[in-house]
DRENZASE-322993 format. One record per residue (C-alpha): x, y, z. Coordinates in pm, whole numbers, plus 50000, padded with zeros to 5 digits. Last residue first. Layout:
<atoms>
ATOM, X, Y, Z
...
</atoms>
This chain:
<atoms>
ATOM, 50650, 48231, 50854
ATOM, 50557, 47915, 50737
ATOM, 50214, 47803, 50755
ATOM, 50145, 47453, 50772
ATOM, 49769, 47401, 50717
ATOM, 49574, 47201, 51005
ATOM, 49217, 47356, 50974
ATOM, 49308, 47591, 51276
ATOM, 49669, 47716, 51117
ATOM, 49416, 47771, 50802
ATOM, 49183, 47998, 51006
ATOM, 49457, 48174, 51154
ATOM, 49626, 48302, 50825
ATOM, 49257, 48361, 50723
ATOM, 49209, 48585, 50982
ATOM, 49563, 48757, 50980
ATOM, 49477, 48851, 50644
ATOM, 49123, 49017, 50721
ATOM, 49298, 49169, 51018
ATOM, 49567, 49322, 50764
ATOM, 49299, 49416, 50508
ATOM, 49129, 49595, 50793
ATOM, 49431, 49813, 50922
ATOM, 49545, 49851, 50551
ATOM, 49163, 50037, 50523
ATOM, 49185, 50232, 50833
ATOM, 49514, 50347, 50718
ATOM, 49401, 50455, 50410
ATOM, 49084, 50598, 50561
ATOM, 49286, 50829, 50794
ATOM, 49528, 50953, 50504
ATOM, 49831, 50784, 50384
ATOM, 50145, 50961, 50217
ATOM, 50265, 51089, 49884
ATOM, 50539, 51235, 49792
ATOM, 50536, 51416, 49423
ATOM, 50896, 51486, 49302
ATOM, 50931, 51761, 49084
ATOM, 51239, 51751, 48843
ATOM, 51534, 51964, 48795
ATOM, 51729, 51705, 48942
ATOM, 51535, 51685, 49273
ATOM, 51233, 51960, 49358
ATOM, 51019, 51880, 49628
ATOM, 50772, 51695, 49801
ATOM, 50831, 51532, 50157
ATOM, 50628, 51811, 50373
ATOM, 50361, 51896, 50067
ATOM, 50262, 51514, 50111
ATOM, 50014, 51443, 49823
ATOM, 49715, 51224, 50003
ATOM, 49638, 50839, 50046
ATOM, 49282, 50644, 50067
ATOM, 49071, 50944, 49962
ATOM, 48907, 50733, 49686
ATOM, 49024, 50982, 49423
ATOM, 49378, 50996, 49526
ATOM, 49379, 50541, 49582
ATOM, 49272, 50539, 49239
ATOM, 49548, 50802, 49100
ATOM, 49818, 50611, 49308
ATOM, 49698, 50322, 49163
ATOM, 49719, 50420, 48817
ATOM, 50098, 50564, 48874
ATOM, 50188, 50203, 49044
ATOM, 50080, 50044, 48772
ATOM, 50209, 50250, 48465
ATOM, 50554, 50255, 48635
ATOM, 50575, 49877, 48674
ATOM, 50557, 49742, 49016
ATOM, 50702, 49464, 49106
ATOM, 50543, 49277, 49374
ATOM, 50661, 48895, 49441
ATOM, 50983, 49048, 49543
ATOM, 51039, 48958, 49871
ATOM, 50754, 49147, 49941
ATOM, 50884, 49380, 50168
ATOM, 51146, 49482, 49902
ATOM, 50971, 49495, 49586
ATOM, 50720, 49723, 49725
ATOM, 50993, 49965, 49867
ATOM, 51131, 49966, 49504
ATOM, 50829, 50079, 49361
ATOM, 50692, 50312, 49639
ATOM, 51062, 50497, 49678
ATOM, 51043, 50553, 49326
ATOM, 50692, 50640, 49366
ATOM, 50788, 50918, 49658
ATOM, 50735, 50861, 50000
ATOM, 50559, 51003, 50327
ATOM, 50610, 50733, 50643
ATOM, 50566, 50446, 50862
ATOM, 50254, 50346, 50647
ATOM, 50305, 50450, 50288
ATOM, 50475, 50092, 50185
ATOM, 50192, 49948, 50357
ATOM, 49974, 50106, 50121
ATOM, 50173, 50057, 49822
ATOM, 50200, 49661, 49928
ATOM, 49802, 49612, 49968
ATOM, 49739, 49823, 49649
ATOM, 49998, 49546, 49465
ATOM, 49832, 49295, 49652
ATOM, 49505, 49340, 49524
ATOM, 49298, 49469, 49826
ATOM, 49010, 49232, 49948
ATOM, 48824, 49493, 50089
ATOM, 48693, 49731, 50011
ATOM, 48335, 49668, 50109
ATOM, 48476, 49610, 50461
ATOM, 48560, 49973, 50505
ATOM, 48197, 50066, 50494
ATOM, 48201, 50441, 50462
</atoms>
């Protein structure tokens, strides 16, 4: 798979993705997670994150983690966590960022951290 052909991510996929990086979570973990490292640029409504969690399924790009999944308040809670591609694909998207970031320090852009 070309990894590059995915690439540029929205930045609500970037943020779930990233979000699913250190660890196995649950979309109520994903949605507030998101609004978090983003300083809360991403907000993620439940229709959104749900339809890219679906997407990101069928592409192969994150998995249902059996480990962190279980049963809270009589209801099931689905974790989810990357697969190899995922991370391969945050892993490009990063670089791709990091890129640009450098790019514009080069052309004489301020970038604050």
């Amino acid at each position: 798979m070309d990894i590059q052909s995915n690439l540029p991510l929205t930045e609500s996929t970037f943020f779930i993705l990233l979000v699913l990086a250190p660890r196995p979570r649950h979309g109520y973990a994903i949605m507030k997670e998101s609004v978090v490292l983003s300083d809360g640029r991403v907000q993620l409504s439940t229709s959104t994150l749900y339809g890219a969690i679906r997407r990101m399924l069928d592409q192969g790009w994150i998995e249902r983690s059996a480990a962190a999944s279980g049963i809270e308040n009589g209801r099931e809670r689905k974790a989810y966590q990357l697969t190899d591609l995922g991370r391969r694909i945050l892993d490009a998207e990063t670089a791709r960022l990091q890129s640009l970031v450098t790019m514009a320090k080069q052309a004489g852009a301020t970038v604050s951290p």
